[in-house]
C-alpha positions in Angstrom: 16.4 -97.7 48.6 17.9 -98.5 45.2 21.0 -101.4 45.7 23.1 -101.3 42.8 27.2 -102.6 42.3 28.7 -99.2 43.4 26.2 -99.1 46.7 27.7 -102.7 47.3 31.1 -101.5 46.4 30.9 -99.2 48.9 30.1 -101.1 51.8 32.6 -103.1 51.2 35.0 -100.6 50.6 34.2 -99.3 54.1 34.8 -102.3 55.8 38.3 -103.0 54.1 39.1 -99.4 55.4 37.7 -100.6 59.0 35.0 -98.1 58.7 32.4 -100.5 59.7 32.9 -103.5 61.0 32.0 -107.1 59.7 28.7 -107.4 61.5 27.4 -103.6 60.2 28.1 -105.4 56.5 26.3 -108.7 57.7 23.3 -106.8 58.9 23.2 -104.4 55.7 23.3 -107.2 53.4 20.2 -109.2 55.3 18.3 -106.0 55.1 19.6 -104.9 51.7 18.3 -108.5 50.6 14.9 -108.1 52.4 14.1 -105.1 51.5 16.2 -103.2 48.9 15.1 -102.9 45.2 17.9 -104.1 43.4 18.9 -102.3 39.7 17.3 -104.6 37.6 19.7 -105.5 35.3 22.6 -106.1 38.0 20.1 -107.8 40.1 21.6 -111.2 40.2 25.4 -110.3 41.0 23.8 -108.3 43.6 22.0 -110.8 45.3 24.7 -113.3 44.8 27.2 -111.4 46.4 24.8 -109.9 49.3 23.6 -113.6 50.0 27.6 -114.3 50.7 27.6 -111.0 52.9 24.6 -111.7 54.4 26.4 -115.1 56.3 29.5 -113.5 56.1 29.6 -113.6 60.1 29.3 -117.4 60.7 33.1 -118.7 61.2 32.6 -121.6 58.3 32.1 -118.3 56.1 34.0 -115.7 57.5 34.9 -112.4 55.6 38.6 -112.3 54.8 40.6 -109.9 52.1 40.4 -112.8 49.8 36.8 -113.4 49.8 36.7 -109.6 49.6 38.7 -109.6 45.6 36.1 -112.5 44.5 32.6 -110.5 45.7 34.3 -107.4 44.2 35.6 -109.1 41.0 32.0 -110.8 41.0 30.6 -107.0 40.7 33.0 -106.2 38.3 35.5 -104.3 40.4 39.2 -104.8 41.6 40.6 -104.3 45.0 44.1 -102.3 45.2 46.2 -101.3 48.2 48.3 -98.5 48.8 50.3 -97.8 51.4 51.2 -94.6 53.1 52.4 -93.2 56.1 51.0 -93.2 59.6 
């Protein structure tokens, strides 16, 4: 499988919207570093940013909105939030 920003984009993205949760992200990351095949010329954000991910469940790391913005920004994405009605 081909990793590229918007595939890591994504997952995070899902998360955020409580779509997966925190250790679905952890586990994709380890296995997305293992094993994916990384666009080549992204391939160091990507790891970067998947190597954060990948400890992202150990409380000294953690995953919180604000490490969220940096892995994004790192990507070259921004986070926004809108908010609707339940």
């Amino acid at each position: 499988m081909t990793i590229s920003k918007e595939t890591v984009k994504g997952k995070l993205a899902a998360y955020l919207r409580h779509e997966i949760s925190v250790a679905e992200v952890v586990s994709w990351a380890e296995d997305a570093l293992m094993e994916g095949d990384f666009i080549e010329s992204d391939a160091g954000p990507i790891a970067d940013v998947l190597a954060q991910l990948g400890v992202a469940d150990v409380r000294a790391f953690g995953l919180m909105w604000e490490d969220c913005e940096r892995l994004l920004a790192q990507l070259g994405y921004t986070a926004r939030v809108d908010i609707v009605a339940a």
